[in-house]
C-alpha positions as CSV (number, residue, x, y, z in Angstrom):
1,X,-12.7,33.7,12.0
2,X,-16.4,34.7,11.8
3,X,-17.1,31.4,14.4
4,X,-14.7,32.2,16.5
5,X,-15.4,35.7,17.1
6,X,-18.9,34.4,18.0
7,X,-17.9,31.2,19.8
8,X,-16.0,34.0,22.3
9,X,-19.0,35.9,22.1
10,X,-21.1,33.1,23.4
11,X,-18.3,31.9,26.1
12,X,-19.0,35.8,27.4
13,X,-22.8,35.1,27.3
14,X,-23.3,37.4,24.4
15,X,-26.2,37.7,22.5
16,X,-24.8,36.9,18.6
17,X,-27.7,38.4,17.3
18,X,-30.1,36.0,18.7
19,X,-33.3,37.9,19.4
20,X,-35.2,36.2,22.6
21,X,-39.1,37.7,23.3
22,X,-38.2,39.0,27.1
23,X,-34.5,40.0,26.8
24,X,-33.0,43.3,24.9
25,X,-29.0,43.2,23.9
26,X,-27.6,45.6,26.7
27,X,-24.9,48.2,26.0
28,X,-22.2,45.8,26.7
29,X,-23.2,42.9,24.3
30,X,-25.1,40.8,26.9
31,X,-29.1,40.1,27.0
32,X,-30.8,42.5,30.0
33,X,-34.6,41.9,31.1
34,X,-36.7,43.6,28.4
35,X,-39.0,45.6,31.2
36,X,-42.3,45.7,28.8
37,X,-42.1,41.7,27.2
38,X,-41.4,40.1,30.7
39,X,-44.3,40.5,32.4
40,X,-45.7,38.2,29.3
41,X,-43.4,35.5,28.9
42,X,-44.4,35.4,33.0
43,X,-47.6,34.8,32.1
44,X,-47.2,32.2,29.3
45,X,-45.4,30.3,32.0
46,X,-48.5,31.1,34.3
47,X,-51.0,29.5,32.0
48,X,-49.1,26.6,31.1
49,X,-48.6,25.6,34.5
50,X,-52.3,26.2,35.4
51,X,-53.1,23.7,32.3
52,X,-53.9,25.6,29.2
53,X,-53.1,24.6,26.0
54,X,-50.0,26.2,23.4
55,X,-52.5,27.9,21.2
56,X,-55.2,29.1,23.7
57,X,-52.1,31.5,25.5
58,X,-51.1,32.8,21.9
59,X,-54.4,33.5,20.7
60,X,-54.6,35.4,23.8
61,X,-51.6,37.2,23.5
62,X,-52.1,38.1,19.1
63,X,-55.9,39.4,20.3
64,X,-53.9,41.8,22.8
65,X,-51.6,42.2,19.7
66,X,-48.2,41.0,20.4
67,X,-46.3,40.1,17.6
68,X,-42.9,38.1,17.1
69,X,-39.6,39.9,16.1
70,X,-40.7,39.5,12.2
71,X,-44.2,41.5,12.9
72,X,-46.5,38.5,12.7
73,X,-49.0,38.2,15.3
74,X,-48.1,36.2,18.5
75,X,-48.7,31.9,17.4
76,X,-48.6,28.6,18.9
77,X,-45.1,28.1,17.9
78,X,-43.5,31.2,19.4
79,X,-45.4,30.3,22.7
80,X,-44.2,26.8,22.4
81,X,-40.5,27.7,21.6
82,X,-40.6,30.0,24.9
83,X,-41.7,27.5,26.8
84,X,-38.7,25.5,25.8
85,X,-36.0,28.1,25.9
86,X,-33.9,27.3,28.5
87,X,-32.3,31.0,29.1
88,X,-35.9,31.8,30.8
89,X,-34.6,29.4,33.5
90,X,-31.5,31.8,33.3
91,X,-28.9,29.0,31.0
92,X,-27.3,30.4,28.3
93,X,-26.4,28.2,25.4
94,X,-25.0,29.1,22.0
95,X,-24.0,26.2,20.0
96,X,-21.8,23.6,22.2
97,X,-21.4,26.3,24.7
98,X,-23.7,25.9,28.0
99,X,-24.0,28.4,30.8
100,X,-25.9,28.3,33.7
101,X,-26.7,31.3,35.5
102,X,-25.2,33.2,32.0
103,X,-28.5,35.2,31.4
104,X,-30.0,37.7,33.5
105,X,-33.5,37.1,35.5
106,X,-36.1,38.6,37.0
């Protein structure tokens, strides 16, 4: 029952828990723009396309002190995992389930 609850969850682009750096869970279940880690995950996006390396933008961003979800200071494979997340291009996927346009951008 558990899967199913969170299969419909995911088929109504709800979060399930799943914390993403850039997003909050709204009120109504669903991820909203997190207004104070956007701008960042911008500019990881930023410096990768204008050639720096994985581990250059998160030393950057643990020496301004940003940390993952668990506390830890900001690393190469939090940057890297961003990078690869496809809701920052606005899909959300949970599973088997695939939405595009399911997440909301900026």
């Amino acid at each position: 029952r558990t899967k199913r609850g969170m299969k419909g969850n995911a088929l109504k682009c709800m979060h399930n828990g799943v914390k993403v750096f850039g997003y909050s869970f709204g009120h109504d279940g669903r991820y909203v723009v997190n207004e104070l880690e956007a701008p960042l995950v911008r500019e990881c996006f930023e410096h990768r396309l204008n050639g720096d390396s994985i581990n250059s933008i998160a030393a950057n961003l643990a020496s301004r002190g940003v940390k993952t979800y668990t506390g830890r200071p900001c690393s190469g494979t939090m940057v890297c995992a961003m990078l690869h997340n496809e809701k920052y291009i606005g899909t959300y996927r949970w599973g088997d389930v695939e939405i595009p346009n399911g997440m909301h951008r900026r």
